[in-house]
N, C-alpha and C positions, 0 to 999 in steps of 0.2 A: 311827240305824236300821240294822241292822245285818241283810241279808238274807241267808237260806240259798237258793244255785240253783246250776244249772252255768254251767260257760261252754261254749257251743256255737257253733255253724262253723254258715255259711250253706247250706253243701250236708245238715247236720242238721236245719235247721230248720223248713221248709219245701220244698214243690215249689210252684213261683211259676204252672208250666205248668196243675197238677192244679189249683189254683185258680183259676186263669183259664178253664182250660176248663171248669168247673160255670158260673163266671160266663155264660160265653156261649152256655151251651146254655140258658138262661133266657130269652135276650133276644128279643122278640117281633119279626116282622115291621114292629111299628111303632117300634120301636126302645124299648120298653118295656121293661123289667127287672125282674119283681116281685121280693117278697121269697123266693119260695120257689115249686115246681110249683102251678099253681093260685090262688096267693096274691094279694094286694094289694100296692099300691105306694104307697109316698109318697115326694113331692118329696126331702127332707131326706136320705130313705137311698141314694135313684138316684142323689146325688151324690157320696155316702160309695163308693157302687160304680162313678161312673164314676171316680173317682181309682182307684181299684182298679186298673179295666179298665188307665188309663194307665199306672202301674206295669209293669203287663204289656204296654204297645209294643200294646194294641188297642185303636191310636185308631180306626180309622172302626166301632167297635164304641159308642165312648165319647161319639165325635161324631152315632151317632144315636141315644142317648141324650138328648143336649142338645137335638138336631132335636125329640124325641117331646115335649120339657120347654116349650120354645119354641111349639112350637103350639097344645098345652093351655092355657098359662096364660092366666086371666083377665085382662080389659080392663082392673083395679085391679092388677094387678102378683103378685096372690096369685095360691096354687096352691089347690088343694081337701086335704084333710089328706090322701084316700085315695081309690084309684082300683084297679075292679078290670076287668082287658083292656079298659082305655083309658076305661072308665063311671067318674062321680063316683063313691063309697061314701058318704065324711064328705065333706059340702062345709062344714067349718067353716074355716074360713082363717086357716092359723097364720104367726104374724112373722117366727119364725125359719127357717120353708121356704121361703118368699117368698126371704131374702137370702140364704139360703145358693148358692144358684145363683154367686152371684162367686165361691166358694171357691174350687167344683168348675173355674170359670171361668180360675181364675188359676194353679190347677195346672195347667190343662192347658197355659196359658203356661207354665209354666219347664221343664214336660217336652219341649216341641218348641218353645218361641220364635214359633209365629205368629200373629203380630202380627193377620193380616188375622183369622183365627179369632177373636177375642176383638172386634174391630170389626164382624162379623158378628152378634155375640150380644151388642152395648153394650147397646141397646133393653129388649132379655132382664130383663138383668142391674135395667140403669136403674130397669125398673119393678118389678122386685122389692123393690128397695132402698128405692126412695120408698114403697114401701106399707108396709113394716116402718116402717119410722121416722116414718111419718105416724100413729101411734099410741104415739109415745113420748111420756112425760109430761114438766112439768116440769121434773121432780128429775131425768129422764134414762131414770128405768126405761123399759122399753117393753111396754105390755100385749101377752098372749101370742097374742090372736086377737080373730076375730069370729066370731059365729055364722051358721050357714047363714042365718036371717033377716035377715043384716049387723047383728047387735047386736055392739058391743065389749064383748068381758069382762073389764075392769075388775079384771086380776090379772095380775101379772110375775112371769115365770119366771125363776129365777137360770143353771139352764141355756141357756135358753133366749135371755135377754138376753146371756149369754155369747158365744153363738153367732153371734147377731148382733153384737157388738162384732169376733169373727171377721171377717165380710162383710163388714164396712165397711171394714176394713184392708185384706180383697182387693180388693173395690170402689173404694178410692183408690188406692190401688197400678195397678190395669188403668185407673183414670181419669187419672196419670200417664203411661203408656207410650202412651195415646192423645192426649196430650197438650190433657186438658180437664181443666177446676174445677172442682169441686162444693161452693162453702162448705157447703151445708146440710147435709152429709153428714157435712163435719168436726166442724161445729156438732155433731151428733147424736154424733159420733164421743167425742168430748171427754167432752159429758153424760152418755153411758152408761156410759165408763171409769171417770168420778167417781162416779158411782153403782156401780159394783160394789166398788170399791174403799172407801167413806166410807160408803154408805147400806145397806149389805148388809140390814139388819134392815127396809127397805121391800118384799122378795122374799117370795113365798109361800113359808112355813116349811114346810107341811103336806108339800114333796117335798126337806126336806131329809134324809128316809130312803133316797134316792134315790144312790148314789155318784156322776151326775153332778153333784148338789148341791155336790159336796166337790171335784172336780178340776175341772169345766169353766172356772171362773175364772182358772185356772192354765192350762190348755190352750188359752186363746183367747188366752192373752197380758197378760189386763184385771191378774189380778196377778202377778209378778213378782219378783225379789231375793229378800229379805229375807221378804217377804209372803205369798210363794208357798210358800217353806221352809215357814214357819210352820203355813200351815193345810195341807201336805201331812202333815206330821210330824204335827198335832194331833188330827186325824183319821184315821190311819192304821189303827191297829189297829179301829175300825169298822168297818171296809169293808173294811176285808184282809183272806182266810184266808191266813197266810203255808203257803207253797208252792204257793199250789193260784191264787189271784189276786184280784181285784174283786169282790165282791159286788155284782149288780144294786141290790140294795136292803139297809139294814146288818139288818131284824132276818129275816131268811131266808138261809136256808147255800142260797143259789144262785149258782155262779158260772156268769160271762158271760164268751165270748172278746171280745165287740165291747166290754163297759166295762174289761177289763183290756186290751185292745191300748191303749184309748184312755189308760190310765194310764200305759202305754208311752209314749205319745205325748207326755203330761204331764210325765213323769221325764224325756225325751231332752229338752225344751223347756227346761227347766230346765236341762237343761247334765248331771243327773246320771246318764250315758250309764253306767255299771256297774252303778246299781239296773234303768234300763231292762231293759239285757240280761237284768238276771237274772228279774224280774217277766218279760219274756218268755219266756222258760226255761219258767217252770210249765206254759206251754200248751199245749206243743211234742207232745205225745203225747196230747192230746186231739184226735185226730184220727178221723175216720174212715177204711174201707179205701183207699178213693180219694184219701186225702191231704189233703180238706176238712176243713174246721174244724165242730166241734160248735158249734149255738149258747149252749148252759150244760148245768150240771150239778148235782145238790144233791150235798152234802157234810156226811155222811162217806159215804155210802151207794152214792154215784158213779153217781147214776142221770143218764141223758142225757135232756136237756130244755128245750127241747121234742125231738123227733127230727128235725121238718124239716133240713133245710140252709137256711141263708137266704144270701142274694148278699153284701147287705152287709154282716156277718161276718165273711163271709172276705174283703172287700174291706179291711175296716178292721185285718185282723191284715196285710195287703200293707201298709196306710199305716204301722204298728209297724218292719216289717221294713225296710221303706226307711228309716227315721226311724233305727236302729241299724245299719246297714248301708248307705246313703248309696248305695244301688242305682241311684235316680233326680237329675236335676240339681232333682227337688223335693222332695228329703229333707230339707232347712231350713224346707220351710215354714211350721211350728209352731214352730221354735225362736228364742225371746227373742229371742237375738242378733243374730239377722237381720233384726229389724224397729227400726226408730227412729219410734214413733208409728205411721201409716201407712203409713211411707215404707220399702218392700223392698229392703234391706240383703245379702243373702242371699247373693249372687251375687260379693260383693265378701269373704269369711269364705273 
């Protein structure tokens, strides 16, 4: 695979400042973050933005974020899908926002090391994770939700369970350095690894038009070597407009910064830190005057679209840049190497 891009210098690439400050002028009194002025929030993306925020060194920015996360969540460990100035929107209660909380959790461990922070927010975390995996099957998948009525919907997301196989590995990792065990977690850990790896074809197909359909697997870590080559390479031209980056979805010419930083994410995981760079390259100038990031764009026509700004966006092209530029002590987060199962390797590379 053989990409055309430049190679650019980190003072080209970005202004880390211009982004953080859109970021923080969002953030509400209650430590709220939506997507955009006026906009909704869900759980899943306030953490993609509180990593953001820590990139950019604003933590009590980041830290009341978690506070605002922490006191809304429900008494089952879920969050509601969508919340708008602090009101439920969707209360359907999905798996993968539930766990995602230890991700956000665990970076903010390796960007500042404290310890007591991450013991302050076990509880958090705890009951996020049991409610995600208290709906995992069998074979491992883990159904995607329940409905506002608490019905389970009795369908698994490939993304989605991805993500969750993410959380767990944070979530043992911070169950480590707190020095507790959670077999059930490993248990679940195991079953859902096996499951994305061997049962892929138990996943709802219908969102494999989806580009995270095709890298999440890769980017959570679930596969790997040889595996990870395979289905990056196999589906490439898909979901790639080469130069331009990811397609949100393969049969519409719309690119997205947030699912090509994330492919960034995926390429540097893998180790193949040249393709990285250059897939970040393409996006480098889809900028706004303020040095914000567009949220997509269709193509060839280059109309911007949506127009909002959204937070986590640009939070997620900060986790790219860190991830190719090793800015933060949490730039290995994502990457293979640094993990052995659950166990966070990272720090010893």
């Amino acid at each position: 695979m053989a990409l055309k891009g430049s190679r650019i210098k980190l003072s080209d690439a970005l202004d880390i400042n211009s982004v953080v400050t859109f970021i923080l002028s969002l953030q509400q009194e209650s430590g709220d973050i939506p997507w955009h002025k006026d906009g909704k929030t869900d759980p899943w993306d306030l953490i993609e933005t509180i990593m953001g925020l820590n990139i950019g060194k604003c933590f009590d920015a980041s830290h009341r974020a978690f506070e605002w996360l922490k006191i809304i969540q429900n008494t089952d460990g879920s969050w509601y899908s969508s919340y708008v100035n602090g009101k439920p929107e969707d209360r359907t209660c999905e798996t993968h926002m539930a766990a995602y909380f230890s991700v956000g959790l665990f970076h903010t461990w390796l960007t500042d090391k404290n310890t007591a922070f991450v013991e302050y927010y076990w509880t958090t975390m705890e009951k996020g994770i049991n409610y995600a995996i208290s709906l995992q099957t069998k074979t491992g998948e883990i159904y995607w939700a329940k409905s506002p009525e608490g019905n389970v919907d009795p369908m698994s997301l490939l993304a989605g369970s991805s993500s969750i196989f993410m959380s767990l590995k944070c979530a043992l990792a911070i169950a480590g350095i707190l020095g507790k065990k959670r077999r059930s977690w490993e248990t679940a850990f195991d079953k859902l690894g096996n499951s994305i790896r061997k049962n892929i074809h138990n996943y709802n197909v219908s969102k494999s038009r989806f580009s995270m359909y095709w890298f999440y697997p890769v980017l959570s870590g679930a596969l790997t070597g040889e595996k990870a080559e395979n289905r990056i390479e196999k589906y490439w031209n898909k979901y790639v407009i080469e130069g331009q980056g990811a397609r949100c979805v393969s049969d519409q010419p719309w690119v997205t910064m947030a699912e090509t930083s994330e492919l960034v994410l995926a390429l540097s995981g893998m180790g193949q830190m040249e393709k990285a760079k250059i897939v970040f390259s393409w996006i480098q100038n889809r900028r706004y005057e303020d040095k914000t990031y567009w949220c997509g764009y269709t193509y060839p026509d280059m109309v911007i679209w949506p127009e909002e700004k959204i937070s986590w966006t640009n939070a997620v092209v900060l986790l790219a840049a860190d991830a190719v530029y090793a800015l933060t002590p949490a730039s290995d987060l994502f990457c293979h190497r640094s993990w052995d199962g659950f166990a966070y390797k990272g720090f010893l590379n």
